[in-house]
Structures are given as structure tokens and as C-alpha cells.
C-alpha positions as CSV (number, residue, x, y, z in Angstrom):
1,X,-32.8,-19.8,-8.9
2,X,-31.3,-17.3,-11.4
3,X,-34.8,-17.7,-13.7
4,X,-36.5,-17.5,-11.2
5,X,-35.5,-14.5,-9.8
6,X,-35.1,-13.3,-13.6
7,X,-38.6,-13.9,-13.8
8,X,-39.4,-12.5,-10.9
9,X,-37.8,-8.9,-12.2
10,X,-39.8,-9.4,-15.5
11,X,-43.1,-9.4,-13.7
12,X,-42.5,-6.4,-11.6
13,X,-41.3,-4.5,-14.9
14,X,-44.8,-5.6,-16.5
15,X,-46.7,-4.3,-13.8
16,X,-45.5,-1.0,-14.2
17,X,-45.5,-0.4,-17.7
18,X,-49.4,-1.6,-17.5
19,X,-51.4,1.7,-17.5
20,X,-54.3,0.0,-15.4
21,X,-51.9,-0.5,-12.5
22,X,-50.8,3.2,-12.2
23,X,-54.3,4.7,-13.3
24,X,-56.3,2.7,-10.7
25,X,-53.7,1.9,-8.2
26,X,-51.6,4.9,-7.9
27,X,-53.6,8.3,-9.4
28,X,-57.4,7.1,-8.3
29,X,-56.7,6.2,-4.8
30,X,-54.4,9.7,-3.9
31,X,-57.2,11.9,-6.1
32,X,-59.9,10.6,-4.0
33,X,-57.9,10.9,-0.8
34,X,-57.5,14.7,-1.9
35,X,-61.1,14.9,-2.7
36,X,-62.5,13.3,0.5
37,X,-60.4,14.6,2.9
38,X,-59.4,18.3,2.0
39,X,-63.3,19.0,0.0
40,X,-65.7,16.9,1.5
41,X,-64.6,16.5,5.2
42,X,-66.8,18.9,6.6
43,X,-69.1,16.8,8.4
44,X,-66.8,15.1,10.6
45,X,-65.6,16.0,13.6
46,X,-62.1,14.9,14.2
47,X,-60.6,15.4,10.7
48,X,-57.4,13.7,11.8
49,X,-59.1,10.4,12.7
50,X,-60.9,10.7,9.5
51,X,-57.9,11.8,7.6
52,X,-56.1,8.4,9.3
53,X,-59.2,6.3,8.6
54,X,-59.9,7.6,4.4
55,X,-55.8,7.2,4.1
56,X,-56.2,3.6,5.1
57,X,-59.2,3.3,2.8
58,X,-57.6,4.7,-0.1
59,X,-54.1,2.2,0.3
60,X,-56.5,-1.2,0.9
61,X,-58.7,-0.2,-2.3
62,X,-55.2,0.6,-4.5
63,X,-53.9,-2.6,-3.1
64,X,-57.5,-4.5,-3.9
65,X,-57.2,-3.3,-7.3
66,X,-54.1,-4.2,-8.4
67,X,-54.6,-7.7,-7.2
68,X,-57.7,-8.3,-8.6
69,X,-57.6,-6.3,-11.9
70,X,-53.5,-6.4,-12.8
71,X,-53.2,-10.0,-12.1
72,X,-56.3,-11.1,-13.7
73,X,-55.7,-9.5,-17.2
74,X,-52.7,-10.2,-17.2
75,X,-52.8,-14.4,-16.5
76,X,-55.8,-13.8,-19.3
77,X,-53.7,-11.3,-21.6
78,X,-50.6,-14.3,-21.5
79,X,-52.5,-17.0,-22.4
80,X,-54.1,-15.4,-25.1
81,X,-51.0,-14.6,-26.6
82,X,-49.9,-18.0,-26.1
83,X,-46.8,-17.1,-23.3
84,X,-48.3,-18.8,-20.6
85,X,-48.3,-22.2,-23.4
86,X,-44.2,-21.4,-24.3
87,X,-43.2,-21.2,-20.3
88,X,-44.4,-24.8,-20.6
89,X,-41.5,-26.0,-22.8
90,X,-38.6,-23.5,-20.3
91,X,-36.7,-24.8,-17.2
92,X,-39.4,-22.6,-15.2
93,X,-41.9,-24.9,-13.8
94,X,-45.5,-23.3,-13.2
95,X,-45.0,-23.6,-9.6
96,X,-42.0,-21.0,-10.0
97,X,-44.2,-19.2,-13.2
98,X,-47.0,-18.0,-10.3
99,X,-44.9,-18.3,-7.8
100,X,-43.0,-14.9,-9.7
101,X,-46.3,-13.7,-10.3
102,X,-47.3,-13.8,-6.8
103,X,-43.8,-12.3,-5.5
104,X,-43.7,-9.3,-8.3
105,X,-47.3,-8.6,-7.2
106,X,-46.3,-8.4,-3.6
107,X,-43.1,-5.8,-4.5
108,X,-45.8,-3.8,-6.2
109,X,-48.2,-3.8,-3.3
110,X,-45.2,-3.0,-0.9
111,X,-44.7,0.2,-3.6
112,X,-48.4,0.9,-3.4
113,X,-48.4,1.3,0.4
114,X,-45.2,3.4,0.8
115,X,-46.6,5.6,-2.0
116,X,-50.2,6.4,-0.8
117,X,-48.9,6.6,2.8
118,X,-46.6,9.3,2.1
119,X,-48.7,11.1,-0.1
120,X,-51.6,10.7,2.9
121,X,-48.2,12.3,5.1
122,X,-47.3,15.6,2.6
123,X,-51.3,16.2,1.9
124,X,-52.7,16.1,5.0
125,X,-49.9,15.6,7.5
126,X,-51.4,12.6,8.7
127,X,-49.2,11.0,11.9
128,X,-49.4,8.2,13.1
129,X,-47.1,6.0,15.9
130,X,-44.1,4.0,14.2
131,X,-45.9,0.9,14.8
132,X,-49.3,1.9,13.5
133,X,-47.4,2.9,10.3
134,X,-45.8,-0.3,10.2
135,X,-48.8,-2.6,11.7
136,X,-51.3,-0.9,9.2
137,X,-48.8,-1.9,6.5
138,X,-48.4,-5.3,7.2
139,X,-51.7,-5.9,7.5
140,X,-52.4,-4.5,3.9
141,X,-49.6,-6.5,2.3
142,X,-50.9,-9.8,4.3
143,X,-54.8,-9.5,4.2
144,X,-54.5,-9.1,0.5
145,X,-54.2,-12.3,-0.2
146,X,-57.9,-13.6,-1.0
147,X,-57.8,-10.7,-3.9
148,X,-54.7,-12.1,-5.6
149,X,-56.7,-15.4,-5.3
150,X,-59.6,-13.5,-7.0
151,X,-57.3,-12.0,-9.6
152,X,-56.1,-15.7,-10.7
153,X,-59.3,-16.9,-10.3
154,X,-60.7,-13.9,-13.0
155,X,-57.2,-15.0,-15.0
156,X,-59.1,-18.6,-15.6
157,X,-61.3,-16.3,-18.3
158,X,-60.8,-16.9,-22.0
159,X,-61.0,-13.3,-23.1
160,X,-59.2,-10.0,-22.0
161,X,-61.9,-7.9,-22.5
162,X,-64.5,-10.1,-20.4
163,X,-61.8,-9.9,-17.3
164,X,-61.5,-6.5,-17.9
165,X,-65.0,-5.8,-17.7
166,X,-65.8,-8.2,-15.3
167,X,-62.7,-7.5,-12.8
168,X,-63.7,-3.7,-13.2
169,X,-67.3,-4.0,-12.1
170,X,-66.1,-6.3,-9.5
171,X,-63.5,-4.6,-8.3
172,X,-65.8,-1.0,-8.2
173,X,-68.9,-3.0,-6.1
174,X,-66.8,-4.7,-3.6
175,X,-64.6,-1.1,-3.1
176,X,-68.3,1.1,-2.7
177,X,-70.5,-1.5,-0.6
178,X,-67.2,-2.2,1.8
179,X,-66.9,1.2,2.7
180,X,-63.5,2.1,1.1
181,X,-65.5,4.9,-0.6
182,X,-67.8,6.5,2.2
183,X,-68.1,5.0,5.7
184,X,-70.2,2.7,6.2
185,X,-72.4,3.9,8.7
186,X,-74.1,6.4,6.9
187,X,-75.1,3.6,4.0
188,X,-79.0,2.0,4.1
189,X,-79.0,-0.9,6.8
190,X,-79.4,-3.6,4.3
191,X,-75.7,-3.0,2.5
192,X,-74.1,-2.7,6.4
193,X,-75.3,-5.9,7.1
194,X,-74.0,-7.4,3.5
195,X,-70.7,-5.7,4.0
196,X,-70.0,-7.5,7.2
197,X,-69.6,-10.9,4.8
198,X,-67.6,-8.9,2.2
199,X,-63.5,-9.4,2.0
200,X,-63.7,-5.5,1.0
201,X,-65.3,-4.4,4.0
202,X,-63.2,-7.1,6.2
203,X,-59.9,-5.7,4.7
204,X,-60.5,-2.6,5.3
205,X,-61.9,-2.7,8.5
206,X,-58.8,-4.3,9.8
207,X,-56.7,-0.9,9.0
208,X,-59.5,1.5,10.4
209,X,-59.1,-0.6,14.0
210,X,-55.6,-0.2,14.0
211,X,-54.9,3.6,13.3
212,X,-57.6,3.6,15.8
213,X,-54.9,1.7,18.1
214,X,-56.7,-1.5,18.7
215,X,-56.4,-4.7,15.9
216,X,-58.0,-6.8,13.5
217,X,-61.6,-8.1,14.6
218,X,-60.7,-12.1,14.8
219,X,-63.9,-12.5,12.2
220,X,-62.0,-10.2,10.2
221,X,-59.1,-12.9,9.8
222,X,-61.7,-15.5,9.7
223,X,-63.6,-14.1,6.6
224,X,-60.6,-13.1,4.6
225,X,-59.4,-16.6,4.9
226,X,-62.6,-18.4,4.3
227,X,-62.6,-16.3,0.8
228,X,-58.8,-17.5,-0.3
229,X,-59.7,-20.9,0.0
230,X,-62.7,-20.9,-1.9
231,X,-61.0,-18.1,-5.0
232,X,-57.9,-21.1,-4.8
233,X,-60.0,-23.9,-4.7
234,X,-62.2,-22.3,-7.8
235,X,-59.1,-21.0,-9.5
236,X,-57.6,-24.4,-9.2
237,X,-60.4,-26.5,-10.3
238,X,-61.0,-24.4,-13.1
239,X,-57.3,-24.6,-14.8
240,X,-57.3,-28.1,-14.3
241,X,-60.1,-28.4,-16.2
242,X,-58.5,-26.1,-19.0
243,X,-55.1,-27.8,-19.0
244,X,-56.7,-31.3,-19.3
245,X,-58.9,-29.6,-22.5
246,X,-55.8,-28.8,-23.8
């Protein structure tokens, strides 16, 4: 239990020290919140439901990126490097090797939240009930979980600057076509319809319907969950493949 809650603290450490995580988790999502809500908010109408709705848009696409870009490179960046061969030959089984990776992700979406939410607070004085706060939160943290999937599956990759550029571009489409960007009702027909099937557009969508005081469309559960099965069951079929190449 000790190494594993040392390891634990080692990946949490990593994560913060990695410039990708506080560039594209931290800085992006509260400069486009300042951008979209206090320069280009002139054509809506209730600017505190908008300021709500762009401050829940802004925390699921920090949240999406660190899953899908920080874990990625990383699993990619320790193989390479041969760590991920040397944990092998350590009391730390690979259950309890992602099983860190998973928690010190988690601490650092926890940190994401709490950070984008207050800055949505100070810069726009955005108020919401206790339980919205709290609700909103949870769901973030929790519907998150097909984009770790993603991330390990992108950490199957045999070079860090293929994941990079790969989990970037990824990471950028799902984020633009799922409306975490611009709403989507004012995007052509044909990418509303597409984004209905996205886990982007289904994460976020479950934080615009509660600051909005009603939940989580049930499809909304159901499509987040149909995509972490099939990133696990890819993920997993693929490093089986590579550990029995090995």
C-alpha cells in the first residue's frame, strides 16, 4: 500500500511539472473563458446563463485535454524510455502501475475543476446553487472517464511525437465540433447532427443541462459509456498484442 500510494504522489508530481497540462488545461480554457464571455458575448441575451453555460464548457474541455493528451504522452513518453519495462521487475504490479495513473489523473481533474470554476466566479461573478456547483462537478470528474480510456488507448502508440500530434488534432476536433468552443446551434446542420454521437458534445451537454437546473440526458450516459468500452476494449487488445511481441 505504501508504493502504491508513493506512486500515486509521483504521478500527480509528473502531471504538473508537464508544460502540456498547464498550457492546455489551465491557461487555454480560462483565456478563452475571458475571451468569450467578457469580448464576444454580445449577441446573447442572458449573459449570466451564457456566462454559466461557456464556464462549464471551458472546465469539460480542460478536463478532456488533460485526459486525452497528458495521459497519452505520457504512457508513450515511459515506454520509450523504457520505465514502463523497469516497473515490470518492482513489487508494483501493472494493475497498481495504472491504477496510480488513473488516481493521479483524477487529483488533477479535481484541481482543474476547482480552478476554472473559481476563476469563472472572480471574472464574471458567475453564481450558481451549492448543489449545481457540486453536481456540475461531479459530473465532470465522472463523465470523464471514456477520455482517460482514449488517452491510454493513444498511449498504445510507439512514438511521442505521433501521440502528440495525433492526441492534439484529436483532442482540437472533438473540443470544436462538440460545442465546447461556440454553441452548437449556430453550427451548419450536418456537424449538429454528428455531435449528437460525439463523447465531446455528450460531456458537455451534461453540464449545460445542469447549471440550467435539470440533469444529464439518459443518452448522454448511454453514449459516454458505449465510448469507454470500446477505448478499453481497443486499448486492451492492443497492449496485449505488444506485450506478447515483446
Amino acid at each position: 500500500m505504501k508504493g502504491l500510494l508513493m506512486q500515486c504522489r509521483m504521478e500527480i508530481i509528473k502531471i504538473l511539472r508537464n508544460p502540456y497540462y498547464v498550457f492546455w488545461s489551465l491557461l487555454m480554457p480560462i483565456v478563452f473563458y475571458v475571451i468569450f464571455t467578457r469580448i464576444f458575448n454580445n449577441a446573447f441575451d442572458n449573459d449570466q446563463e451564457w456566462q454559466a453555460h461557456y464556464l462549464m464548457s471551458m472546465t469539460t474541455f480542460s478536463v478532456m485535454g488533460s485526459a486525452i493528451m497528458t495521459l497519452g504522452i505520457r504512457l508513450v513518453e515511459e515506454r520509450t524510455q523504457g520505465w514502463s519495462l523497469f516497473m515490470r521487475i518492482t513489487p508494483i504490479s501493472t494493475s497498481a502501475y495504472f491504477f496510480a495513473k488513473m488516481v493521479g489523473q483524477t487529483v488533477i481533474h479535481i484541481l482543474s475543476i476547482i480552478v476554472i470554476f473559481t476563476a469563472g466566479g472572480f471574472i464574471n461573478r458567475v453564481t450558481l446553487s451549492p448543489l449545481e456547483w457540486l453536481l456540475s462537478g461531479l459530473w465532470i470528474l465522472l463523465a470523464s472517464a471514456p477520455f482517460l480510456a482514449l488517452g491510454v488507448l493513444f498511449g498504445t502508440m510507439k512514438r511521442v511525437d505521433t501521440v502528440s500530434g495525433v492526441s492534439n488534432l484529436v483532442y482540437l476536433l472533438l473540443a470544436l465540433s462538440g460545442g465546447m468552443w461556440m454553441p452548437l446551434e449556430i453550427m451548419p446542420t450536418i456537424v449538429q447532427k454528428i455531435a449528437q454521437w460525439l463523447p465531446s458534445y455528450n460531456f458537455g451537454n451534461g453540464a449545460w443541462q445542469i447549471v440550467r437546473g435539470n440533469g444529464p440526458d439518459v443518452s448522454n450516459v448511454l453514449v459516454l459509456i458505449g465510448y469507454l468500452i470500446i477505448f478499453m476494449v481497443l486499448s486492451s487488445y492492443i497492449r496485449r498484442k505488444q506485450e506478447a511481441a515483446v
